[in-house]
N, C-alpha and C positions, 0 to 999 in steps of 0.2 A: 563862406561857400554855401550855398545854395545846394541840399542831395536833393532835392524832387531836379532842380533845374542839370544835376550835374547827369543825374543818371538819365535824364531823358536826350539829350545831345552826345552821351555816351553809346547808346542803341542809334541813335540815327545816325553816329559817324560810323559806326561799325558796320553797320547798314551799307552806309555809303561809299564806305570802301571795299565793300566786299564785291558791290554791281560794277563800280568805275574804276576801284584800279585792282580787283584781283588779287587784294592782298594776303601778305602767307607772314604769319607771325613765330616766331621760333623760339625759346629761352625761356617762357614765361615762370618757369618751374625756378629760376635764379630769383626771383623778386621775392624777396622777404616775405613773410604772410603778414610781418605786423614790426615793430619799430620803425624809430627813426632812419628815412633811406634816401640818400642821391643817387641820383638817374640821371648820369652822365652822356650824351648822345651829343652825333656829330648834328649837322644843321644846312639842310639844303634846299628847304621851303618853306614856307607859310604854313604849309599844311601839315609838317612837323609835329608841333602842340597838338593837335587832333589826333593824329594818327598816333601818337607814344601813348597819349590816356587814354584809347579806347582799345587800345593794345593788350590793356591795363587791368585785372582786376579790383587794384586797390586805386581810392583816386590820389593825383597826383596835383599839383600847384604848381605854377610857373612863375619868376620874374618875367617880366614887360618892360619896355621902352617904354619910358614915359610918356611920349607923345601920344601913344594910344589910348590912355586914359584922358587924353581932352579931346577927344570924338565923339561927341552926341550919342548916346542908345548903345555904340558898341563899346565905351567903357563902363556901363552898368552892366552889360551883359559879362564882358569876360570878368568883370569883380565878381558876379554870380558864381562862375567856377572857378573862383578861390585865385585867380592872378592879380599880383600886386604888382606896383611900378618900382621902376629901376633906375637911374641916371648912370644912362653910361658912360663911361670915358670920365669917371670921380670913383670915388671909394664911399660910395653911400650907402652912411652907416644905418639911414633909419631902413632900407630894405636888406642889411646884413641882419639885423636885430630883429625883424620879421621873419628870415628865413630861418634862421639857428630857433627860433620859437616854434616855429611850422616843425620843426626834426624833434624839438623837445616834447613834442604834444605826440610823438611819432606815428609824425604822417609822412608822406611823400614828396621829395620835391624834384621839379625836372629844370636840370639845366644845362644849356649848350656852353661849354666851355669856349667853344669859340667866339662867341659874343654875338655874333654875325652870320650871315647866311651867306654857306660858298657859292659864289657864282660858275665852278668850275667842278662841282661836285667833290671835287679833291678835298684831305683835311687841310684848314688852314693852320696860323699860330694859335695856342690857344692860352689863354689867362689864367692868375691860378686863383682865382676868386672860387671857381667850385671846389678845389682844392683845400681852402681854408674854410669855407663855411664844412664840409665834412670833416675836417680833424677836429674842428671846434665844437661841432654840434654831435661828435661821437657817434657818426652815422655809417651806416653800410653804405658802402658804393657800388653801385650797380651800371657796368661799360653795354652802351646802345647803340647798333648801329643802323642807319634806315639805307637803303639801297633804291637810290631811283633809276632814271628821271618821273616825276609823276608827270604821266601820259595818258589820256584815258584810256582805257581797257589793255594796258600793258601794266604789269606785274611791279607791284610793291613790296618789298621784302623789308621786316625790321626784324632785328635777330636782339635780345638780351643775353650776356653774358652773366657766370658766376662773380659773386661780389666780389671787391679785389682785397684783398687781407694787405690790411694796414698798421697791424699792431704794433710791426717794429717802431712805428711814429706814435702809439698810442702814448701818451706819459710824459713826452718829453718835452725840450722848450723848441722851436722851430723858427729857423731863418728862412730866409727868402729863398735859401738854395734847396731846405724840404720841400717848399711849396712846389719848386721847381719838377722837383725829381718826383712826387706824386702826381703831378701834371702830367709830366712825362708819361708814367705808369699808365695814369688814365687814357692819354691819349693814344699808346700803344696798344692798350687792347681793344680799343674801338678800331683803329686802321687793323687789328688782325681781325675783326667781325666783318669786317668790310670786306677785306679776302676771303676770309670763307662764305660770306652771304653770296659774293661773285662766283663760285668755284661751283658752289651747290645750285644756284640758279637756271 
């Protein structure tokens, strides 16, 4: 990752959301000032990734679809600020073993549990790949939710939530039905940010 190049795109996205969509940032005070943290949010645009890091005092990493990384210029640029590629729809290990490294080194990492971006702004299913890289890599989780549609000069709302206490799982050996039920957790408290980012708006 690139800090000249991360904090200068950090200032002009904030910049740029502040002119175009209006945006109102709420929770910031939940984001850890320092260890290893997931940054769990739902996912309903492109403009996601931007809008969560410049939300952000601390910078944060994302997994990528692969295919973005064989795009001429714009895979150097987003390796710049620190996004690695992903294959989706496999269990790839060499970007499970870069992200539990990114939480060991305790940095930031953002990731949409639903894989995917809703076309319906609703939460879809979600996977529990974020689930496991957090109990693995020992990391705080941090429930995000962004409230659109992005419109221009109609209001953006991202709201962070208090990390979710996990310890009952800290220690122990975990099936497929933990993953589940912190999945679960996770995504309950994004759909309850989602309600109140609606309620307050």
């Amino acid at each position: 990752m690139s800090k000249l190049w991360y904090k200068s795109f950090w200032v002009f996205f904030r910049i740029f959301f502040t002119v175009f969509y209006r945006w109102e940032v709420r929770g910031q005070e939940h984001i850890p000032e320092r260890g290893g943290t997931v940054v769990c949010c739902n996912h309903i645009s492109n403009l996601d990734p931007p809008l969560l890091g410049s939300a952000m005092r601390r910078p944060i990493r994302f997994m990528a679809k692969e295919e973005l990384f064989r795009i001429p210029v714009f895979s150097s640029l987003i390796r710049k600020f620190g996004a690695f590629p992903v294959q989706r729809g496999s269990a790839d290990k060499r970007a499970l073993k870069k992200a539990l490294s990114i939480l060991k080194q305790g940095e930031v990492l953002g990731v949409f549990p639903e894989g995917t971006r809703s076309k319906t702004g609703k939460l879809g299913e979600a996977h529990t790949g974020a689930s496991f890289i957090a109990l693995k890599g020992e990391a705080e989780v941090v429930p995000a939710a962004i409230v659109g549609p992005y419109r221009l000069f109609r209001k953006v709302t991202i709201i962070f939530g208090p990390p979710l206490d996990l310890s009952e799982y800290r220690g122990k050996k975990w099936t497929s039905q933990t993953l589940k039920d912190v999945t679960d957790r996770i995504m309950g408290e994004i759909n309850t940010l989602l309600g109140e980012s609606r309620e307050l708006s």
